[in-house]
C-alpha positions in Angstrom: 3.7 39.2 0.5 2.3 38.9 3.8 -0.2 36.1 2.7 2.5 34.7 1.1 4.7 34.4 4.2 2.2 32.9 6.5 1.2 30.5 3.6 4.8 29.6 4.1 4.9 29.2 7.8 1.7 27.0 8.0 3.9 24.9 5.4 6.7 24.8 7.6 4.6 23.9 11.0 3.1 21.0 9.1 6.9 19.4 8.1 7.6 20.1 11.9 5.1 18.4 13.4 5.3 15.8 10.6 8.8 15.1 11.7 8.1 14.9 15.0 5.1 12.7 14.2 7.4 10.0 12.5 10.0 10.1 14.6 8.2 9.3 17.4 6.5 6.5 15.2 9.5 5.2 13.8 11.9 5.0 16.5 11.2 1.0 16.8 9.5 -0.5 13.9 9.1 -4.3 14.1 10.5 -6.0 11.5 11.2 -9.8 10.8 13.4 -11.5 8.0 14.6 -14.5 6.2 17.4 -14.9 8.8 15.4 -16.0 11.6 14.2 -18.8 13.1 10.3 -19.4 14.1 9.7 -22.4 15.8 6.2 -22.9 16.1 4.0 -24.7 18.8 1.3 -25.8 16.4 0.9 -26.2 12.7 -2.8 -25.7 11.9 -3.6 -26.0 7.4 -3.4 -22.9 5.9 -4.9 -21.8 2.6 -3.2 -19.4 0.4 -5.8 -17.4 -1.6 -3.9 -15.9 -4.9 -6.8 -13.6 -7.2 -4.7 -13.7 -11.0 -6.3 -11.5 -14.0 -3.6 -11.5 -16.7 -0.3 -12.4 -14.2 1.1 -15.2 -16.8 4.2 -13.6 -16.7 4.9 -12.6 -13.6 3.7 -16.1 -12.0 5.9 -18.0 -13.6 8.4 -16.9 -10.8 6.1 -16.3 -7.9 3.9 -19.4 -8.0 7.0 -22.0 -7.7 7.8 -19.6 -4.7 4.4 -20.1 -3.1 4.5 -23.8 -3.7 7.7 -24.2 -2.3 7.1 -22.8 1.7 9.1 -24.9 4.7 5.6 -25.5 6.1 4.2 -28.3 5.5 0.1 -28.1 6.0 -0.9 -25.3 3.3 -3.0 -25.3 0.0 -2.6 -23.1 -2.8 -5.3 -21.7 -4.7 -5.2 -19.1 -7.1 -8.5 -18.2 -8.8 -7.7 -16.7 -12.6 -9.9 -14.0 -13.2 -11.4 -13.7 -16.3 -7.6 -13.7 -17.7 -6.4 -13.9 -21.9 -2.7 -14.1 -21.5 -2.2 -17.8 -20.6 -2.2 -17.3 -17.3 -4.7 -20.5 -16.6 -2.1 -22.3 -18.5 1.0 -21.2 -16.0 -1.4 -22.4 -13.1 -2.0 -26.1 -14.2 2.0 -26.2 -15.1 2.5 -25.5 -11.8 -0.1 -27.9 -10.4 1.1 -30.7 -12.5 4.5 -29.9 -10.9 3.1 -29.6 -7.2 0.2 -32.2 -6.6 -2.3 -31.7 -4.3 -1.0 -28.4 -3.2 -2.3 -26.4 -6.1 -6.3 -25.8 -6.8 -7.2 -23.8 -10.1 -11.0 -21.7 -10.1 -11.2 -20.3 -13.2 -13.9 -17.6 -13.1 -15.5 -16.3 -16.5 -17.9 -13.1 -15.4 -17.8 -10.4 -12.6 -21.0 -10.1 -10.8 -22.1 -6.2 -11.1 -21.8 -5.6 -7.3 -18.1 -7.1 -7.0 -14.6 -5.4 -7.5 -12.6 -7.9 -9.1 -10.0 -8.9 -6.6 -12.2 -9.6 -3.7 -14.6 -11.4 -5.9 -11.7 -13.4 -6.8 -10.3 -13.7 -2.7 -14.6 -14.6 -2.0 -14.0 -17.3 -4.2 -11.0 -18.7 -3.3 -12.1 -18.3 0.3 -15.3 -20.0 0.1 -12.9 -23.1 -1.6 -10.4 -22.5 1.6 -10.0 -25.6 4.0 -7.9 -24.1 6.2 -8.1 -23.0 9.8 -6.2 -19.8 8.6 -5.9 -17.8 5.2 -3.6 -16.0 4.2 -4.9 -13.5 1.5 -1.8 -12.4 -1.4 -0.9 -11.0 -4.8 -0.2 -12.8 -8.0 3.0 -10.2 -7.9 4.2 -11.0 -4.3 6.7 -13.2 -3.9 7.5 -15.1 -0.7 10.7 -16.6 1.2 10.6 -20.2 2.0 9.9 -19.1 5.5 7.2 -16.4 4.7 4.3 -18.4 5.9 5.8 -20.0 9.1 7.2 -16.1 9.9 3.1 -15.0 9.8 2.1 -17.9 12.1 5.2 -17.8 14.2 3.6 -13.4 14.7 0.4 -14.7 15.3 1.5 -17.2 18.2 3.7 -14.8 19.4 1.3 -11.2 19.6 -2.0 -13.7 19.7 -3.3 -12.0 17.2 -6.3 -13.2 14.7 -4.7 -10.8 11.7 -1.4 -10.4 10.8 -0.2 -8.5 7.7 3.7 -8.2 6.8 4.8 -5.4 4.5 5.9 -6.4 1.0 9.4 -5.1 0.7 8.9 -2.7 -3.0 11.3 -3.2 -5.3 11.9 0.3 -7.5 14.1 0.3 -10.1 12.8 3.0 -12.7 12.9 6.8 -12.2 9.4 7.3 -11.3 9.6 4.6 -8.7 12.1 5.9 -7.1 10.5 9.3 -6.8 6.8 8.7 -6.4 6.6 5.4 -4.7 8.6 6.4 -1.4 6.7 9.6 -1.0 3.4 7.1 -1.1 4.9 4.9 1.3 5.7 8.3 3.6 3.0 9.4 3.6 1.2 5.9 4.8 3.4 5.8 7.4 2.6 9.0 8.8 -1.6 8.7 8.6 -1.0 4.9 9.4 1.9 4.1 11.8 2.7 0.9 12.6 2.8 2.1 16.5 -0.9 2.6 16.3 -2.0 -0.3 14.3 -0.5 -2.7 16.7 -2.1 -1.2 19.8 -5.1 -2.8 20.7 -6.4 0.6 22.1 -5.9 2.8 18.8 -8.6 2.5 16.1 -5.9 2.9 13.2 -5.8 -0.3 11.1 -4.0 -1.1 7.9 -2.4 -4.5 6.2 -1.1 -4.7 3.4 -2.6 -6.2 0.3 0.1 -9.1 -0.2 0.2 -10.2 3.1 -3.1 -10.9 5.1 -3.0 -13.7 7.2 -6.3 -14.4 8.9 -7.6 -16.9 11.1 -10.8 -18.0 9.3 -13.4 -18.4 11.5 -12.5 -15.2 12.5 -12.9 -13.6 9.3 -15.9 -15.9 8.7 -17.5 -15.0 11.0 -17.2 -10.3 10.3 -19.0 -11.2 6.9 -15.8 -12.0 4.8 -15.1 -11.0 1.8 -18.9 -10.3 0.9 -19.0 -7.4 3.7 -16.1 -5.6 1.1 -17.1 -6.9 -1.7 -17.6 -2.8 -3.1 -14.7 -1.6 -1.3 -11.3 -0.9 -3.8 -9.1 -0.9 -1.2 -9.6 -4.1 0.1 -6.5 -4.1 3.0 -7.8 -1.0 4.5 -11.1 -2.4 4.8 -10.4 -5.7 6.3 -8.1 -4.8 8.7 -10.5 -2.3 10.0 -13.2 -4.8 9.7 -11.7 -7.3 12.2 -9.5 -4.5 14.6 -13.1 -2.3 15.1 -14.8 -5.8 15.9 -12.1 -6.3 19.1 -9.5 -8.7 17.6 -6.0 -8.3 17.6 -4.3 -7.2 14.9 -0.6 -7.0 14.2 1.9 -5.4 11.3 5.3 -6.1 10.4 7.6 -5.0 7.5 10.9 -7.1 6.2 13.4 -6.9 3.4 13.4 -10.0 2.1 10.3 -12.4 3.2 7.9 -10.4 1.2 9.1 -8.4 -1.6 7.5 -7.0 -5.0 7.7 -4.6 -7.7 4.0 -3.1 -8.3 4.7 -1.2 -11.2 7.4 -0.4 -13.6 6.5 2.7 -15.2 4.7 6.6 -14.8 1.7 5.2 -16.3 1.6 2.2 -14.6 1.7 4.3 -11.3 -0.4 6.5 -12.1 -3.2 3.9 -13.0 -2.2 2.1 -9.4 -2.6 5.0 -7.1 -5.3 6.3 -9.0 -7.7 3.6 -8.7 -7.2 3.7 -4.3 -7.2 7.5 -4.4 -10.5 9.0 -4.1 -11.7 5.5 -2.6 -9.2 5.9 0.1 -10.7 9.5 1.1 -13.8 7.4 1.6 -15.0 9.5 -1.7 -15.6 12.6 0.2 -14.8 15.7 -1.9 -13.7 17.6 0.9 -11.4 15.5 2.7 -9.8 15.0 -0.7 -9.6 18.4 -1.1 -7.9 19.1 2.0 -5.0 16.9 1.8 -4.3 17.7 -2.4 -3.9 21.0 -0.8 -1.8 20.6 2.1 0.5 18.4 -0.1 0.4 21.6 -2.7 0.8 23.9 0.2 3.9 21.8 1.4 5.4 20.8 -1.3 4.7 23.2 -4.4 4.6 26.5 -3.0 8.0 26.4 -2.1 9.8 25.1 -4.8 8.1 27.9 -6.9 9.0 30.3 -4.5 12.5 28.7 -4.8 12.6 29.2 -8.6 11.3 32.6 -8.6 13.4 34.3 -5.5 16.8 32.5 -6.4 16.5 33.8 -9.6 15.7 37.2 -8.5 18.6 37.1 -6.1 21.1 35.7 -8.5 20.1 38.6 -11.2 19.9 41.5 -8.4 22.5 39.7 -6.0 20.5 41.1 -3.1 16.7 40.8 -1.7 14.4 42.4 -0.1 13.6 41.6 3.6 10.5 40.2 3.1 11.8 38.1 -0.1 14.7 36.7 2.1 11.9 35.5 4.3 10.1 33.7 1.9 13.3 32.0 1.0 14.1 31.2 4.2 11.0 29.2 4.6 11.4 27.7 1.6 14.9 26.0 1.9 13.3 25.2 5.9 10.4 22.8 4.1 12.5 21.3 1.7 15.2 20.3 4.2 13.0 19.0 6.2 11.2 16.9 3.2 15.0 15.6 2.4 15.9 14.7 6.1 12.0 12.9 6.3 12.8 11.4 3.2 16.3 9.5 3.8 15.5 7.1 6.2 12.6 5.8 3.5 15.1 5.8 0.9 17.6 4.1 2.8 15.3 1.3 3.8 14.4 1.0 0.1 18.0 1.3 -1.3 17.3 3.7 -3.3 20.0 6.6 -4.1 20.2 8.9 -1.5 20.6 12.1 -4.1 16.7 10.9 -4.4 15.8 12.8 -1.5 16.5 16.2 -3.3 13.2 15.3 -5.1 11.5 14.6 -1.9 8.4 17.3 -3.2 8.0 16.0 -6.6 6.2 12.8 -5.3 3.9 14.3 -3.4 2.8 17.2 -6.3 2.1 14.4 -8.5 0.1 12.0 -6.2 -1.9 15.4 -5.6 -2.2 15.5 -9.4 -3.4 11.7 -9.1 -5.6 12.4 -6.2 -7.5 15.1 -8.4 -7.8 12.8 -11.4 -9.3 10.2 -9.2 -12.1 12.0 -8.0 -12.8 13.8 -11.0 -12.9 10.1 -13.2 -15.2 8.8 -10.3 -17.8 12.0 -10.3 -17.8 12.9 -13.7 -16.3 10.3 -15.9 -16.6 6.2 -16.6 -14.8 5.9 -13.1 -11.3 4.4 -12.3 -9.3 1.7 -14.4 -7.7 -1.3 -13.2 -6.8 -4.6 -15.0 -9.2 -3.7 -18.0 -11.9 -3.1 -15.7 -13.9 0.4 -14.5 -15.1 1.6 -11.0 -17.3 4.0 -10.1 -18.3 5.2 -6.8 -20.3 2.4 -5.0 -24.4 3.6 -4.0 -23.3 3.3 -0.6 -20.3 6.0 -0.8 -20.7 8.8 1.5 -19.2 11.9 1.2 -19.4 12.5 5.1 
């Protein structure tokens, strides 16, 4: 019971300190939105680079929305991946709609030593003309004002990197529980206070927003110094903030927004393929966070189930059992006041937050599948395609 106990106290110091972490984080958050104004001393061209492998569908309502910015010197070029679905055929639509702001690469084979996506972003880079980039998803989609609102922060914070956060739409049940546990938890191992301070060696973008000055970005290797890397964000921002440039993130509402996945599987397929990756495929690391997360967020809701229904049979405990309950309701309060401020900014029902550990359990599940597909199976999925461990992985 002792071991128990103690289990349950480390439990409760890491939600304290966790709190405490975020709400010193989170007490200002920048943010920026469709309702303001960003007038902008220059206008240099700007190329949009869209990667598309099977996005027919989806593209049909962000790549008007892409075409359609309140800025005038910007290209489009989307570079269809290998795709079956008709989603070449969406792409000239469009460009027959939008002249001259719409380029098409299609791209037929995957070089061995490439992840998809960045192959796809090298390409469309190498095609850029633009004195910036601005790196996206086929799935984002963008405000009229999205691309000014990323120059306007870049004039404003002189910064050669700028990434706003997609707003996520969730609107199944597993969304709405996994997804803002993810989100959480990036916020607390990458807080926007840190990222933005030239002094701190924390960097993060995010995926759908990446706007880059290109020389810059040229200049660090580009896309051929990640070209192995699955978490391609992570990567370049730490790429140009470790080389001394600026760097500066953002979240909105409404200038970014997207809907990654609409289903369990379909989350568990997303996640998956970043997880072990994002540990820099070190066994141990991995390891020690799928158990702090069990620790945390397990333990006590079994020690819920088991004591309450030994208190509501016996109507009475033990000293040492009231202990362990005690602990127990202390985590998960804590996970439920962490968890409504992420909710809120989501819009997601705030009875949500009484599921607060159930998130976190399964991206530990996720986290275990990862690593064990990479070590001792065909490696992770994504878009029809499998990854292994690149030769260069350390486990350090």
């Amino acid at each position: 019971m002792m071991i128990l106990i103690g289990s349950l106290a480390l439990g409760l110091t890491f939600w304290l300190a966790a709190f405490a972490w975020n709400l010193r984080n989170n007490w200002s958050v920048p943010r920026v939105s469709g309702q303001m104004e960003f007038p902008l001393r220059q206008h240099p061209r700007v190329s949009i680079l869209i990667p598309a492998r099977n996005e027919a569908k989806i593209l049909l309502q962000t790549l008007p929305a892409f075409l359609m910015q309140d800025y005038d010197n910007y290209e489009v070029i989307l570079v269809d991946d290998a795709s079956t679905d008709g989603t070449a055929e969406v792409a000239e639509q469009c460009a027959h709609l939008y002249p001259g702001k719409l380029r098409v690469i299609p791209v037929t084979n995957l070089p061995s030593d490439w992840i998809g996506k960045i192959h796809a972003l090298h390409l469309a880079f190498q095609s850029a003309c633009g004195e910036w980039v601005l790196a996206t998803d086929a799935d984002i989609l963008f405000h009229p004002k999205a691309l000014s609102a990323g120059l306007w922060l870049a004039e404003q914070q002189q910064a050669e990197l700028v990434s706003i956060y997609a707003f996520l739409e969730c609107s199944s049940f597993w969304e709405k529980v996994i997804l803002p546990g993810f989100g959480l938890l990036l916020a607390t191992v990458f807080p926007l206070r840190k990222i933005n301070d030239p002094n701190s060696t924390v960097a993060l973008a995010s995926g759908g927003y990446i706007l880059m000055r290109r020389r810059v970005w040229d200049r660090l290797g580009g896309y051929e110094s990640i070209r192995t890397e699955m978490i391609d964000d992570l990567n370049t921002a730490r790429i140009v903030k470790h080389s001394s440039h600026r760097i500066f993130a953002t979240v909105t509402k409404d200038l970014v927004r997207t809907r990654m996945y609409h289903n369990l599987v379909e989350i568990w397929e997303g996640l998956r393929k970043n997880a072990f990756a994002g540990h820099r495929y070190s066994v141990a690391r991995l390891l020690v966070v799928v158990t702090s997360s069990l620790l945390c967020n397990l333990l006590p809701l079994l020690c819920l189930a088991y004591f309450g229904w030994e208190l509501a049979g016996q109507g009475k405990l033990v000293e040492e059992a009231n202990v362990v309950l005690t602990l127990s309701l202390a985590q998960l309060l804590l996970a439920i006041l962490l968890y409504v401020p992420v909710l809120f900014f989501y819009e997601i029902d705030l009875e949500y937050a009484f599921l607060a550990p159930v998130g976190p359990i399964i991206y530990a599940c996720i986290c275990l599948d990862s690593m064990a597909r990479t070590l001792f199976g065909r490696g992770v999925t994504w878009k029809l395609r499998h990854y292994g461990r690149p030769p260069a992985a350390s486990e350090s």
